[in-house]
C-alpha positions as CSV (number, residue, x, y, z in Angstrom):
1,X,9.1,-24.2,-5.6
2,X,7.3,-23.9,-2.2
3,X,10.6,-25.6,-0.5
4,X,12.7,-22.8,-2.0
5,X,10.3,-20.4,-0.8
6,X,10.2,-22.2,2.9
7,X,14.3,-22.3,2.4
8,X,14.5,-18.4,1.9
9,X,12.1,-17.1,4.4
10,X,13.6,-19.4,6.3
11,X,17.7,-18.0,5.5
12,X,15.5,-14.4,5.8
13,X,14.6,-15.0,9.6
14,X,17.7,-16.2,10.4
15,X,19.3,-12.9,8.4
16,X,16.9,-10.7,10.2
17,X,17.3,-11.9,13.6
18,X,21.0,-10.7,13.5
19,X,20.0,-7.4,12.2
20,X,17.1,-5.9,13.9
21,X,18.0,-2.5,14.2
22,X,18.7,-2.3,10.8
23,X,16.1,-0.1,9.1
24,X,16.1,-1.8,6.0
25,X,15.7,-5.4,5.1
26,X,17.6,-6.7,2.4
27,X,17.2,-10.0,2.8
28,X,13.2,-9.1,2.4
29,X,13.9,-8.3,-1.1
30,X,14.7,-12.2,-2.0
31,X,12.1,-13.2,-0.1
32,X,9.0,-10.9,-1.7
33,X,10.3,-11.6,-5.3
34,X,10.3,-15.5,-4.4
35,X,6.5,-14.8,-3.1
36,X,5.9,-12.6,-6.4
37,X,7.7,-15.5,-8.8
38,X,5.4,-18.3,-7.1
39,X,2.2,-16.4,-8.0
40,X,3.1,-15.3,-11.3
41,X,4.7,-19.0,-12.4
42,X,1.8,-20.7,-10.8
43,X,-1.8,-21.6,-12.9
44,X,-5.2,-20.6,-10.8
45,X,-5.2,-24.5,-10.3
46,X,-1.8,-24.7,-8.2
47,X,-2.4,-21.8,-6.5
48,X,-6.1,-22.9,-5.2
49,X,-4.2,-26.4,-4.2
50,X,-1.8,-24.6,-2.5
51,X,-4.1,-22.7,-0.1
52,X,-6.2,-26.0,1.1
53,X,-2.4,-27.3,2.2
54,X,-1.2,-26.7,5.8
55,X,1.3,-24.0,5.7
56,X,5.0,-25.5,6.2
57,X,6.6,-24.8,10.1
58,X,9.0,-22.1,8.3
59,X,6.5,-20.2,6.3
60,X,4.8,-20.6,9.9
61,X,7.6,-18.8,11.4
62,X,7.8,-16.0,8.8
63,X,4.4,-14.8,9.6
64,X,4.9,-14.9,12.8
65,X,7.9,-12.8,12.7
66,X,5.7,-10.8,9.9
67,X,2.9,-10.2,12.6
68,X,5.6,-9.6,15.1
69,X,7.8,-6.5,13.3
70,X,5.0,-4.4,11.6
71,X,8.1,-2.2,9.9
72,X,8.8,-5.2,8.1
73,X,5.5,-6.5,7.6
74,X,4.4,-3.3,5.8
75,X,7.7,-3.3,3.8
76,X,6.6,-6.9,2.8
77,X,2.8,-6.4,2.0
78,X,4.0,-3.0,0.1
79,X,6.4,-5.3,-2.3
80,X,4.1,-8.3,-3.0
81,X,0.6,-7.0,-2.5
82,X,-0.2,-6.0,-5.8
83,X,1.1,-8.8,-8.0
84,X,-0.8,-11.4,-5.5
85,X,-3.8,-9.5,-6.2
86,X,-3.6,-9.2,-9.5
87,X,-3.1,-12.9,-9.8
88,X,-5.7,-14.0,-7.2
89,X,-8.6,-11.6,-9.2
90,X,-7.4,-13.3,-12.5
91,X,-8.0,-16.6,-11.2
92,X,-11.2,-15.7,-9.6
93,X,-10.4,-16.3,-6.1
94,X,-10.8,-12.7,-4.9
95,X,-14.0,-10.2,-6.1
């Protein structure tokens, strides 16, 4: 599941990079329900392996280019904030 996540922010970079002036995203909208579909399909005990990994060289890039573009960093957060903190307070891994 994390691969096809790396593979999609991955195809979304690539997207994105030949649409920058574009106000919208659309290939964000694959990517954030990808995010979403990890957290909800995952138990507490996947997820909390998942975070002591080191983060895949793609997922790298993504946040980079996430930290770079704050338009599209804020249409990110807005998609997949709430369903990752629902999940993460479920699983007792935020207050």
């Amino acid at each position: 599941m994390i691969k096809r996540l790396v593979l999609a922010t991955a195809m979304a970079t690539f997207f994105y990079a030949g649409t920058a002036g574009a106000q919208q995203y659309p290939m964000l909208d694959r990517v954030a329900n990808k995010v979403i579909q990890k957290y909800q399909q995952s138990s507490c005990e996947q997820l909390y392996q998942q975070r002591q990994q080191p983060k895949p060289q793609m997922e790298q890039n993504m946040v980079q280019m996430l930290h770079d573009d704050p338009g599209m960093r804020q249409e990110f957060i807005n998609r997949v904030a709430a369903p990752i903190a629902n999940k993460l307070f479920e699983c007792g891994m935020i207050p």
